[in-house]
N, C-alpha and C positions, 0 to 999 in steps of 0.2 A: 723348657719350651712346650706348650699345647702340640697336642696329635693333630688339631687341628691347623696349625700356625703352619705356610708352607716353611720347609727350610731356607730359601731364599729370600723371604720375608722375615725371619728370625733375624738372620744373618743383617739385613739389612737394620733392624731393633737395634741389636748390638752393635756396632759400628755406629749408630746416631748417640749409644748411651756412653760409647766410649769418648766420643768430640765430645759430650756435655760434661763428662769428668775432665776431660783434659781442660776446657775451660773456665770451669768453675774451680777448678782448682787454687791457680794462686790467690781468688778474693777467700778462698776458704782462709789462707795461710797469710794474707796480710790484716793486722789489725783493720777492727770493723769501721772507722770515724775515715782511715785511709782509704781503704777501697773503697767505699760508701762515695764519698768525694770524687774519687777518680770514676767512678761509674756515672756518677750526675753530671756531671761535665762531658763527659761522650757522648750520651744518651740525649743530651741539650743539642748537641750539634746534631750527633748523624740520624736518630729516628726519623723526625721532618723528613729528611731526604731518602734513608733507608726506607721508609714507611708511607708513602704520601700519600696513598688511600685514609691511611688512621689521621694521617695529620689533616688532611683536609675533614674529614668527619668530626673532630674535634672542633675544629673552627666553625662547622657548620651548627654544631652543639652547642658550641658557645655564643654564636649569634642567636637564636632560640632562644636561650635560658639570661641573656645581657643584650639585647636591641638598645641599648641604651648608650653601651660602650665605642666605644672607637676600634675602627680595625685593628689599629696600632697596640690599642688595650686585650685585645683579645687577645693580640700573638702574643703578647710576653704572658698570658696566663698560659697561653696554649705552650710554649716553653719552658716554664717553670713546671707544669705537668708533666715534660718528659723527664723533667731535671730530678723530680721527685720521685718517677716512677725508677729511672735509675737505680737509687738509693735501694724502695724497694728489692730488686732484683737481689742484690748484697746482702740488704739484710733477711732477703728469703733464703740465700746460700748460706747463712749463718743465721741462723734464727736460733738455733739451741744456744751458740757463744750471748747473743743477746736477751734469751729469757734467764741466761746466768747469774744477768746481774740485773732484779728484781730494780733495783734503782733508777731502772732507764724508764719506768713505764708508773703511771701516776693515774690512780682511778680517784674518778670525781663526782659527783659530788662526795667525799668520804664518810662522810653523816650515814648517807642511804644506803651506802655499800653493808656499813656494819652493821645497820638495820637489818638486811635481807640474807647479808651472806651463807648465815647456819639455819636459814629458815625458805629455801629458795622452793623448795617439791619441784613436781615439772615442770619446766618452762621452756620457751622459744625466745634466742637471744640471735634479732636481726640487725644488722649493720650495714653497710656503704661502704663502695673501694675507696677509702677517704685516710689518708697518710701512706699508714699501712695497714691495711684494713686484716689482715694475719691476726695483728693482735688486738683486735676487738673482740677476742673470745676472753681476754684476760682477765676479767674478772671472775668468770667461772671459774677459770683454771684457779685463779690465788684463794676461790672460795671453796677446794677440793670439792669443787660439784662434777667432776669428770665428764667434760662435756665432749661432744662430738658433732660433727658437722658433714653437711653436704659440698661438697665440691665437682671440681668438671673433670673429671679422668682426662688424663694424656693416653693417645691411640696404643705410644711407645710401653708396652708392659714393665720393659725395664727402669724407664724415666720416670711412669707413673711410679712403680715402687721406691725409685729411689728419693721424689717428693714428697711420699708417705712419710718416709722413713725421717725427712727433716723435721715433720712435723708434727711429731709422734710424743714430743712432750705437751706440745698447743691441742691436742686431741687426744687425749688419754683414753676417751669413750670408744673412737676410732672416727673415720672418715668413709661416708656412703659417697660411694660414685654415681655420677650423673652421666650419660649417653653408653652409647657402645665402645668396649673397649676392647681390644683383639691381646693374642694372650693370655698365657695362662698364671694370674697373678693373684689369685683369691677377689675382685671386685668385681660384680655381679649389680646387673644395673637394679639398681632401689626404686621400689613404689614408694606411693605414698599411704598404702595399708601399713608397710615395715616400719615407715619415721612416725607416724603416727603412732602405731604399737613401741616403738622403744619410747616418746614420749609419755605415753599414756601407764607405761611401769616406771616409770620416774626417771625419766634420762633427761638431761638436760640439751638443747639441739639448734646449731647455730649454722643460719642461713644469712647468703648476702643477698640485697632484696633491691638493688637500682640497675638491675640489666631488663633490656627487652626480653618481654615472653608474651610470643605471637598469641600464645594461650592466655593471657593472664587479664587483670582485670584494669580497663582501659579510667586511672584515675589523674586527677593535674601534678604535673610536676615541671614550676615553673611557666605556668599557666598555660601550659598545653601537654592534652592529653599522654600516659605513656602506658602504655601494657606493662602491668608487674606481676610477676609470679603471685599468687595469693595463697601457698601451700602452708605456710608456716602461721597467719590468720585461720586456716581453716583448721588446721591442726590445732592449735592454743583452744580457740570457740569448740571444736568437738569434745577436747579429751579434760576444758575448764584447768587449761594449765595457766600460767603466768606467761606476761611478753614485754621482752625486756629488749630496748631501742638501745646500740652501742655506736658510737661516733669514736676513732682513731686519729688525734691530731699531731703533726709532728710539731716538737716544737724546735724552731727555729728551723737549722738547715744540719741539724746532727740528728745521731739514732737517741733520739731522747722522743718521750709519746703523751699525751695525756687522755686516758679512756675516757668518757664521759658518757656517763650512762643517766638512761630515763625510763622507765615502766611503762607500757602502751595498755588502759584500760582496755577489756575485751568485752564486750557488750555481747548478752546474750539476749537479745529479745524472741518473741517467736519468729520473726525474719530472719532468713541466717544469711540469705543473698546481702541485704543491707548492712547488714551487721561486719558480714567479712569488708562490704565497700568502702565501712565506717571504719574499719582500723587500717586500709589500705590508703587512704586518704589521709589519717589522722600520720598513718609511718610518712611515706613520700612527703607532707608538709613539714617533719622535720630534720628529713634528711635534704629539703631545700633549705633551710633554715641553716644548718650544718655548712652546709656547700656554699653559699652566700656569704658566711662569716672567712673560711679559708677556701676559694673556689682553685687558686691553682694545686691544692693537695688530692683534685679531686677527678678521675679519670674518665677525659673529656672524651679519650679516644674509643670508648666503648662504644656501641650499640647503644641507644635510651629510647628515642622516637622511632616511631614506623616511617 
């Protein structure tokens, strides 16, 4: 526990960290294809209801991004999003049982993979909450480029550690937290001086890049405007590293995945304002592309428009 951290507040850490072991427990201990299913089928019925703030924000997202569909069409995307996100949740609790067996997960194009794999230097590998968007770092990791990533710390020091801790084969580089986290757990909130410097000495650095950021650079996606983080463009153009676009598809309605990856040219003109516009435009146009092809794998219940 932090000197800082009051004791009643700790006590409180503990107690939330101890329910999320108690119930992550048995999907640890039942085969993954079982709980995976049994979670998608809860998660279908009761979110909507549990959730109605997100479920309505999801329908409101997906009328935005499909004015063309039927109510009726939306809701069953907008259910089949829970149904998937489900799955996720499982195979987040078991992610190491599932990188066990390299077989579940298929990077694509495979031409390009072995083109790049032993020749990658720095780079920025962004992706989309799309399957399960966890293992859109996978091809770094199969190409032992040791890659690391930014994520959202949990407040809980002990939860946050213990979601490190699952995902500690997926980030072998390590994992920079984003906001304020309370506790004393070694995660210290990251500038963008640090991700830049660990790229810029050859790290490899994977951001997810389709959430609103009130800060970011207002480009279309889905023909209307959305603020996207632009850290990971301004990073790649500063430090002339490589940026690599990863799409996570599941296939079918099992823990099976297909990566599919593409290079995002990085324009270095004397403009750097346009330049970052031009790969924040050129990413978001294919993560709509992405999202169009399988739109319910894709989490509608986020934040995207202002």
């Amino acid at each position: 526990m932090s000197s800082e951290t009051p004791p009643l507040r700790d006590l409180q850490f503990r107690l939330e960290y101890a329910v999320l072991r108690v119930i992550t427990a048995p999907f640890r201990l039942l085969p993954l294809e079982m709980a995976a299913s049994f979670s998608a089928w809860w998660w279908r019925r009761l979110a909507p209801v549990l959730s109605p703030y997100r479920q309505r924000r999801a329908l409101e997202n997906l009328k935005i991004a499909f004015p063309e569909k039927s109510d009726e069409e939306r809701r069953r995307i907008c259910l089949a999003h829970w149904e998937n996100l489900g799955r996720v949740m499982v195979e987040t609790i078991q992610i190491d049982k599932l990188i066990a067996d390299p077989g579940r997960i298929e990077i694509t194009p495979e031409k390009v993979f072995r083109r790049y794999k032993d020749k990658l230097g720095p780079a920025i590998g962004v992706s989309l909450h799309m399957g399960n968007w966890e293992l859109a770092i996978w091809p770094f990791v199969v190409a032992n480029a040791n890659p690391a990533a930014v994520y959202r710390s949990v407040n809980n020091p002990y939860v946050d550690r213990y979601v490190r801790h699952l995902r500690r084969d997926l980030y072998p580089g390590g994992l920079f937290g984003r906001g304020k986290v309370e506790g004393d757990h070694g995660d210290n909130q990251r500038t963008a001086r640090v991700l830049t410097d660990f790229v810029r000495n050859g790290g490899r650095l994977g951001l997810v890049c389709d959430l609103y950021d009130r800060t970011g650079v207002a480009v279309p996606f889905f023909n209307t405007p959305a603020r996207t983080q632009a850290i990971g463009g301004m990073i790649a153009r500063r430090v002339g590293s490589r940026m690599w676009m990863s799409c996570c598809r599941r296939v079918g309605k099992e823990s099976r995945f297909v990566v599919e990856i593409k290079e995002l040219r990085v324009p270095r003109t004397g403009n750097q304002a346009e330049d970052i516009r031009w790969i924040m435009t050129e990413m978001q146009r294919q993560f709509e592309e992405w999202v169009r092809e399988n739109p319910e794998q894709w989490m509608w219940s986020n934040r995207r428009w202002s």
